[in-house]
N, CA, C and O atoms as CSV, one atom per row, in Angstrom:
chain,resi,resn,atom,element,x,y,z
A,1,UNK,N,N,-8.427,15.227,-47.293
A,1,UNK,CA,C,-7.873,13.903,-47.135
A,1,UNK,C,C,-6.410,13.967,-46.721
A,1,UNK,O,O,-6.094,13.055,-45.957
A,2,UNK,N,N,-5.550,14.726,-47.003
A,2,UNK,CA,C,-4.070,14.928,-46.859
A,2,UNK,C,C,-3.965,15.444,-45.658
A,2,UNK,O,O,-2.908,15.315,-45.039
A,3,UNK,N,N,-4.783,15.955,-45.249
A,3,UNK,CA,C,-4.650,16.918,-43.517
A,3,UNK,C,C,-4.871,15.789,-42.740
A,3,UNK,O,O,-4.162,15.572,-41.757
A,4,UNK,N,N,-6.296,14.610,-43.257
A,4,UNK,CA,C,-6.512,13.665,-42.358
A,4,UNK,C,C,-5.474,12.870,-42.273
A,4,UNK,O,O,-5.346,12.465,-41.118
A,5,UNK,N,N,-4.430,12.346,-43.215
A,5,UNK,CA,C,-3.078,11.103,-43.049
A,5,UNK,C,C,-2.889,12.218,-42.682
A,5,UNK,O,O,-3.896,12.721,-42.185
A,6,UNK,N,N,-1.699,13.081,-42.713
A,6,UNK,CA,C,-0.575,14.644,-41.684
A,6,UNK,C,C,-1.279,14.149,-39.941
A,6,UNK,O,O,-0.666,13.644,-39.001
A,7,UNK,N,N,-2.369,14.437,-40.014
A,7,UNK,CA,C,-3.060,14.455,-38.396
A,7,UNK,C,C,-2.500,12.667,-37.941
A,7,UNK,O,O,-2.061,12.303,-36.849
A,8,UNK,N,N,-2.669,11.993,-38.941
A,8,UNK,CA,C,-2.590,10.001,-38.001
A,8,UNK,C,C,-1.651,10.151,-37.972
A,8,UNK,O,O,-1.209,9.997,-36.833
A,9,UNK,N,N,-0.385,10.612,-39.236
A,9,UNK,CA,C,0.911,10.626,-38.936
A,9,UNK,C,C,1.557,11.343,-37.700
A,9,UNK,O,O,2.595,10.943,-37.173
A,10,UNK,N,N,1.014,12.181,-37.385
A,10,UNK,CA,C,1.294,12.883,-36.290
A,10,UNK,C,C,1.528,12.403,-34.526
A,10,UNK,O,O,2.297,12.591,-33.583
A,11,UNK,N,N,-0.086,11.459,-35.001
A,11,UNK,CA,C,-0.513,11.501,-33.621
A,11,UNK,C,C,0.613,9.851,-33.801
A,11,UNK,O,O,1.017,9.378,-32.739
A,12,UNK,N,N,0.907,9.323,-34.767
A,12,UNK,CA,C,1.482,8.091,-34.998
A,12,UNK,C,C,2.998,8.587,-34.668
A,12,UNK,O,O,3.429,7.833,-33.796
A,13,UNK,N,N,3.844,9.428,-34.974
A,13,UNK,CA,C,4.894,9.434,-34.582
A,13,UNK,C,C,4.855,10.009,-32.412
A,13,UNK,O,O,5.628,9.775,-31.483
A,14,UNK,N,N,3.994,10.516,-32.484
A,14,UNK,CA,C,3.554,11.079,-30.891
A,14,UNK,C,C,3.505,10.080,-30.124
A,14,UNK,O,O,3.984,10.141,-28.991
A,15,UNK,N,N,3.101,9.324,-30.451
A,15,UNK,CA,C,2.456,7.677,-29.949
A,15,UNK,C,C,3.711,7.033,-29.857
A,15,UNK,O,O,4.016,6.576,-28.755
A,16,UNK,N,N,4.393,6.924,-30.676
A,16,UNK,CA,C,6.101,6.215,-30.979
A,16,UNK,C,C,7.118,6.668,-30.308
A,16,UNK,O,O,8.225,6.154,-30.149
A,17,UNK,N,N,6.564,7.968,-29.797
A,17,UNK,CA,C,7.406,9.141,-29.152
A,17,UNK,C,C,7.597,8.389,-27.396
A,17,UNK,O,O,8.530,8.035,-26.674
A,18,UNK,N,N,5.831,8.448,-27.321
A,18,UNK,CA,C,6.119,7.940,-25.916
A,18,UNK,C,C,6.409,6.694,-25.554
A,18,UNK,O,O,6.907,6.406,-24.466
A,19,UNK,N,N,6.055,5.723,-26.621
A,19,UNK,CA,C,6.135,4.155,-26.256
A,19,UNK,C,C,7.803,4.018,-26.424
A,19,UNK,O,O,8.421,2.985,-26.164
A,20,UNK,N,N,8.397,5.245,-26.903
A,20,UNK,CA,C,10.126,4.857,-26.392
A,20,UNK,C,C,9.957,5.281,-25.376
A,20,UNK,O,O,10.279,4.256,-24.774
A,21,UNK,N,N,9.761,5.819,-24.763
A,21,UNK,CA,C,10.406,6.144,-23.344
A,21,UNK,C,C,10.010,4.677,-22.533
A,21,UNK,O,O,10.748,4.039,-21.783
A,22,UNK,N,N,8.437,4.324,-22.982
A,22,UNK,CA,C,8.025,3.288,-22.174
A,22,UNK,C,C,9.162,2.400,-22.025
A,22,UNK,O,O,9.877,2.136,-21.058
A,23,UNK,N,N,9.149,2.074,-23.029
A,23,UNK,CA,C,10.173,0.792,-23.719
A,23,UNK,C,C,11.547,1.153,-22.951
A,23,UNK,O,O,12.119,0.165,-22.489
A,24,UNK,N,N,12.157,2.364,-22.741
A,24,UNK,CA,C,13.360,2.387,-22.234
A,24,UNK,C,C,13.085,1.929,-20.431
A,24,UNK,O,O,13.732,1.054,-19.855
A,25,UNK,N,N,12.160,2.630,-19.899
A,25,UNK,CA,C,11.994,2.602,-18.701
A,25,UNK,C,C,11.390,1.012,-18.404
A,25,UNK,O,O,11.237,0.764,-17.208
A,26,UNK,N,N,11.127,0.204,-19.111
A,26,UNK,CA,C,9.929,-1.485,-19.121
A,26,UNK,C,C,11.633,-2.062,-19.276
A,26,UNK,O,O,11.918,-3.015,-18.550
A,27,UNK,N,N,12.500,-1.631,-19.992
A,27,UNK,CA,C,13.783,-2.391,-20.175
A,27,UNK,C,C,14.750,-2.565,-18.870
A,27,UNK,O,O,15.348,-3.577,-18.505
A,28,UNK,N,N,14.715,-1.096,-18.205
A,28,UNK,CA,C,15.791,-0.501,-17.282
A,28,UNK,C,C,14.749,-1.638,-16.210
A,28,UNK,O,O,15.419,-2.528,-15.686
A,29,UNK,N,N,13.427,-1.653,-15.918
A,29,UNK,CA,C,12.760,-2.454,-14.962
A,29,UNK,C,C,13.496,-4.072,-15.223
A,29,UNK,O,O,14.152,-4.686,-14.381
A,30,UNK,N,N,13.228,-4.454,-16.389
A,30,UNK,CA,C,13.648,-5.689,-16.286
A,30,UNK,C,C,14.505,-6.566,-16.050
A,30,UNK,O,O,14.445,-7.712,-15.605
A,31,UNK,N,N,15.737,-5.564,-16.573
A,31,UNK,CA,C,17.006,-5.667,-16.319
A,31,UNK,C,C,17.095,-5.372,-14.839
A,31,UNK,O,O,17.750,-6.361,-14.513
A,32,UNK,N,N,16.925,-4.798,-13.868
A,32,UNK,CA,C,16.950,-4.995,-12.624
A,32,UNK,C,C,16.652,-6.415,-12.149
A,32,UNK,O,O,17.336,-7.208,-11.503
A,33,UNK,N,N,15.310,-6.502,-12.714
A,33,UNK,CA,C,14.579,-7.786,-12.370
A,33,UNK,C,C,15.622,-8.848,-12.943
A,33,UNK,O,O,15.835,-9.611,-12.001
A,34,UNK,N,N,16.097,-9.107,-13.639
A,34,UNK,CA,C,16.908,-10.205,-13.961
A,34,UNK,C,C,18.247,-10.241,-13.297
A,34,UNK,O,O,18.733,-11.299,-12.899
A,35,UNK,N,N,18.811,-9.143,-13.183
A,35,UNK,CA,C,19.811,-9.104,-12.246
A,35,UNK,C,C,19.656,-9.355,-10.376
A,35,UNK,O,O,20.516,-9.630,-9.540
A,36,UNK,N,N,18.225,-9.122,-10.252
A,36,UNK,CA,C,17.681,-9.496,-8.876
A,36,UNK,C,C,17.755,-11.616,-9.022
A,36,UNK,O,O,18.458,-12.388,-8.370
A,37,UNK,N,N,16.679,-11.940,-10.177
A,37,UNK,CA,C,16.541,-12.999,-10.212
A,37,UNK,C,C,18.131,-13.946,-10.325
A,37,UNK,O,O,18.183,-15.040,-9.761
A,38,UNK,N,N,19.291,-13.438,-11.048
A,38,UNK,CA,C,20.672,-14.263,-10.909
A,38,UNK,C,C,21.321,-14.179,-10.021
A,38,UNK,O,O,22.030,-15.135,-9.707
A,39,UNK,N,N,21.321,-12.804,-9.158
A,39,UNK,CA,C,21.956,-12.883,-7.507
A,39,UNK,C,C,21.118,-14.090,-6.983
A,39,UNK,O,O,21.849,-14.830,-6.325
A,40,UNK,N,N,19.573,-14.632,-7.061
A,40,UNK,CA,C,19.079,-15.338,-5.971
A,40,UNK,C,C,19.418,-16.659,-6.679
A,40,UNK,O,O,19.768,-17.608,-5.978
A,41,UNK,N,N,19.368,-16.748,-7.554
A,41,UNK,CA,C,19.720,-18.292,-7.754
A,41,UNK,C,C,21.271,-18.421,-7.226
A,41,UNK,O,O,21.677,-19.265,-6.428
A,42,UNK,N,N,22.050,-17.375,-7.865
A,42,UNK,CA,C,23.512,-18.018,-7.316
A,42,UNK,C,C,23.303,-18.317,-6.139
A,42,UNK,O,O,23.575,-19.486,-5.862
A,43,UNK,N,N,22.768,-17.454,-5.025
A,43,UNK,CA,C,22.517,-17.670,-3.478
A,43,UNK,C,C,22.189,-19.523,-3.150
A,43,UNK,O,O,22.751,-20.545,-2.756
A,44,UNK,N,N,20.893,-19.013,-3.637
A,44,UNK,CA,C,20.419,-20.452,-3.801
A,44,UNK,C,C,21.220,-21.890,-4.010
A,44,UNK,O,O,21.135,-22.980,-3.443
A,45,UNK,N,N,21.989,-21.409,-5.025
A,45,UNK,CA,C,23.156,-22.479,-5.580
A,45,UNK,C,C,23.955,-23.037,-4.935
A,45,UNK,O,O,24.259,-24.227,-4.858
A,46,UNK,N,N,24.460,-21.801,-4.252
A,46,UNK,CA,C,25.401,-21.579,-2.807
A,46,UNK,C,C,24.779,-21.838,-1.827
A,46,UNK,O,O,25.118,-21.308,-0.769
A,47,UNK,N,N,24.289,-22.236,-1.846
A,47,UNK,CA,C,23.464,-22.732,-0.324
A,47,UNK,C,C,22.869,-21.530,0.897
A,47,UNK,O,O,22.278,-21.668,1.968
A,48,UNK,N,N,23.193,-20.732,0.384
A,48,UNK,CA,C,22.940,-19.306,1.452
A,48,UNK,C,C,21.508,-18.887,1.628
A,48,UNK,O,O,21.209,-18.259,2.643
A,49,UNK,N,N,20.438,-19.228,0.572
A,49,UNK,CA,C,19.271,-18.967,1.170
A,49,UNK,C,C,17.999,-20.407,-0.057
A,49,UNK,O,O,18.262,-20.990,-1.109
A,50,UNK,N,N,17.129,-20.414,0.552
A,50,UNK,CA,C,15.795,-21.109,-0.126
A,50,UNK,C,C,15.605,-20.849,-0.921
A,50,UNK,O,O,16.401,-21.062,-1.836
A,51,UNK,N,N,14.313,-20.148,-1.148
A,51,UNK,CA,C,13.173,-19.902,-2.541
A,51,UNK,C,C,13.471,-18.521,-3.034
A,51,UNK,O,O,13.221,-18.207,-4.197
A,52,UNK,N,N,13.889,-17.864,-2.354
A,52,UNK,CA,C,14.097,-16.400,-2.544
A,52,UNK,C,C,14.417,-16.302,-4.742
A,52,UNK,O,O,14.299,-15.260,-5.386
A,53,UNK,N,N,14.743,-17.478,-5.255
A,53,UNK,CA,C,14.735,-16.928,-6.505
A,53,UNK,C,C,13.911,-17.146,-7.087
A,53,UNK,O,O,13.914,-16.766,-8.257
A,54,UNK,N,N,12.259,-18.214,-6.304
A,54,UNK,CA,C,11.236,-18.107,-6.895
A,54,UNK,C,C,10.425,-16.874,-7.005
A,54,UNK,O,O,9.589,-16.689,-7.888
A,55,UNK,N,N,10.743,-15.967,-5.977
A,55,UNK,CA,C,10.176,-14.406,-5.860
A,55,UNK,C,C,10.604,-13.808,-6.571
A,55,UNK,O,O,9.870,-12.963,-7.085
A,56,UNK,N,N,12.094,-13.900,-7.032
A,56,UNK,CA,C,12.510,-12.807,-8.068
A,56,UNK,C,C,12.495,-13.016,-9.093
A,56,UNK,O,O,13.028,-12.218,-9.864
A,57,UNK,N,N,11.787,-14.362,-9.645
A,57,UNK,CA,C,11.535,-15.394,-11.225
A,57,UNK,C,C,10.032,-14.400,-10.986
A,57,UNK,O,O,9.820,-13.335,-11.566
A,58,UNK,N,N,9.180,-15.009,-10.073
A,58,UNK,CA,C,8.165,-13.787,-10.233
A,58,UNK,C,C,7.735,-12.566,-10.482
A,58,UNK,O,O,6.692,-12.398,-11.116
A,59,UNK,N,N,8.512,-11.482,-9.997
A,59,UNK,CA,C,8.771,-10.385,-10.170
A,59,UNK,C,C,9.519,-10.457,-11.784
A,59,UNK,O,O,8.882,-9.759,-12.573
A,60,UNK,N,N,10.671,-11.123,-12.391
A,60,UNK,CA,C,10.889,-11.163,-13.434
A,60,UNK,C,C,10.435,-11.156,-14.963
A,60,UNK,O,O,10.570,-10.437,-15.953
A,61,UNK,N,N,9.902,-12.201,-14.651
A,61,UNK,CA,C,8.447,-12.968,-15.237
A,61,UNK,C,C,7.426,-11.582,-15.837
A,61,UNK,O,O,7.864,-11.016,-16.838
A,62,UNK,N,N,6.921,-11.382,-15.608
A,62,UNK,CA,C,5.615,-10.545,-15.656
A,62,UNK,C,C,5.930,-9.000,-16.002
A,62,UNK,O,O,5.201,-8.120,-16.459
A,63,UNK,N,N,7.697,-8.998,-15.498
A,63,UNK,CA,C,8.118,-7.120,-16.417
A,63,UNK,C,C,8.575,-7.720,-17.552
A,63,UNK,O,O,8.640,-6.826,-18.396
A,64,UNK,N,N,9.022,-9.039,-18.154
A,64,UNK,CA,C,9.383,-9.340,-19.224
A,64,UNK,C,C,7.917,-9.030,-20.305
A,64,UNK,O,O,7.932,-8.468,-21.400
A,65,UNK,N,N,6.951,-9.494,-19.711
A,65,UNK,CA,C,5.432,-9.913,-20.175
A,65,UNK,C,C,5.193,-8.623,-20.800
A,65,UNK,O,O,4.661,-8.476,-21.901
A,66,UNK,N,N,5.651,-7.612,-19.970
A,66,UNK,CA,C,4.879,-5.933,-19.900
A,66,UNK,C,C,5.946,-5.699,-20.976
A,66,UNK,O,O,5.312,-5.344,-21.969
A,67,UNK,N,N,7.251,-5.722,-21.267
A,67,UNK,CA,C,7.950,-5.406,-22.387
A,67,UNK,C,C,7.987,-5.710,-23.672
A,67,UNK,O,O,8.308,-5.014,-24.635
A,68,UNK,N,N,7.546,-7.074,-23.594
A,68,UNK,CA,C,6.845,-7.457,-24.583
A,68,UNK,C,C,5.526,-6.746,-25.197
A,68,UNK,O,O,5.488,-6.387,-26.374
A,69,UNK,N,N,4.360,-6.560,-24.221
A,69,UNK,CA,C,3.268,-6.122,-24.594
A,69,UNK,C,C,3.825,-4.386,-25.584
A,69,UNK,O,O,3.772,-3.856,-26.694
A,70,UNK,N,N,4.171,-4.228,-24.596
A,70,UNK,CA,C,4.768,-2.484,-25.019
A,70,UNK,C,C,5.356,-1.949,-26.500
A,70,UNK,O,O,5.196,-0.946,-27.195
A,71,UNK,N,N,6.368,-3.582,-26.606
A,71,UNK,CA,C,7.257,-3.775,-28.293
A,71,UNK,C,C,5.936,-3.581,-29.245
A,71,UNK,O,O,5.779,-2.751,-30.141
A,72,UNK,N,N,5.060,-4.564,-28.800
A,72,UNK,CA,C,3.918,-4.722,-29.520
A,72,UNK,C,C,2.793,-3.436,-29.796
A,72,UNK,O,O,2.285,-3.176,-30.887
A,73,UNK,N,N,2.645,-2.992,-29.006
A,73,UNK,CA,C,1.904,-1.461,-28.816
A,73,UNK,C,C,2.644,-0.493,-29.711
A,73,UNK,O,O,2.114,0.586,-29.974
A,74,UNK,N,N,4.248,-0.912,-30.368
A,74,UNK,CA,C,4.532,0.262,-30.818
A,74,UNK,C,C,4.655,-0.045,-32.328
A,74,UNK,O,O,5.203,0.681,-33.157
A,75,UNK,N,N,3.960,-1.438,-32.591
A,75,UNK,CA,C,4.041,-1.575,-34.046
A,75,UNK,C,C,2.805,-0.962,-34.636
A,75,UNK,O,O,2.781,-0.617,-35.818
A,76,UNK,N,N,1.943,-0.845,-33.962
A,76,UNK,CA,C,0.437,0.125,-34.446
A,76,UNK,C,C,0.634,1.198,-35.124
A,76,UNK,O,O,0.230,1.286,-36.283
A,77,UNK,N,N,1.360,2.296,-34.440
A,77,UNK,CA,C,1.494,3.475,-34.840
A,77,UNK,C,C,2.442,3.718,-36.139
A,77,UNK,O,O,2.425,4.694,-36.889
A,78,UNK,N,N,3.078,2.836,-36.188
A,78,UNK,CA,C,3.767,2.370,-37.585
A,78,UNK,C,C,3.060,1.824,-38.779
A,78,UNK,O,O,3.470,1.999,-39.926
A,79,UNK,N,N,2.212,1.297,-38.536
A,79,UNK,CA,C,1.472,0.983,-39.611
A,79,UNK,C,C,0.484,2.380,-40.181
A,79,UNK,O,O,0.024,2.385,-41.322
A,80,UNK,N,N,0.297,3.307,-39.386
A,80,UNK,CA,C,0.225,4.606,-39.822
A,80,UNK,C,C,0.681,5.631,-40.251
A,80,UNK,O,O,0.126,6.725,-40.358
A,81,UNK,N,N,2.501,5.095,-40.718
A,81,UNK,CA,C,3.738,6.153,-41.593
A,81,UNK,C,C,3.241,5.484,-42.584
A,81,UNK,O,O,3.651,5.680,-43.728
């Protein structure tokens, strides 16, 4: 029984191991993405171009979604310390 928790704990900190990296690299994405999406609105604001910040609300949108999902993916393996 003690080898079987050692083995979940294991594979539970392994699991935690990689969903940081996820989490760093889903962050570094988003943060692009949001910095894409406030250049186009200022544009926008400024009169210099159209919709262009509905594309980058899109693109925004949906890596926020994935960072979220990911936060969530890494509370599992925690409930196995």
């Amino acid at each position: 029984m003690a080898n079987g928790l050692l083995d979940l704990s294991l594979v539970a900190l392994v699991a935690l191991r990689i969903l940081s990296g996820e989490i760093e690299s889903q962050a570094a994405t988003v943060a692009d993405a949001r910095r894409a999406e406030e250049i186009a609105m200022n544009r926008y604001r400024t009169g210099l171009i159209n919709l262009d910040f509905v594309y980058a609300q899109t693109t925004l949108l949906p890596n926020e979604r994935i960072a979220t999902q990911i936060n969530e993916q890494r509370m599992v393996p925690l409930s196995f310390l």
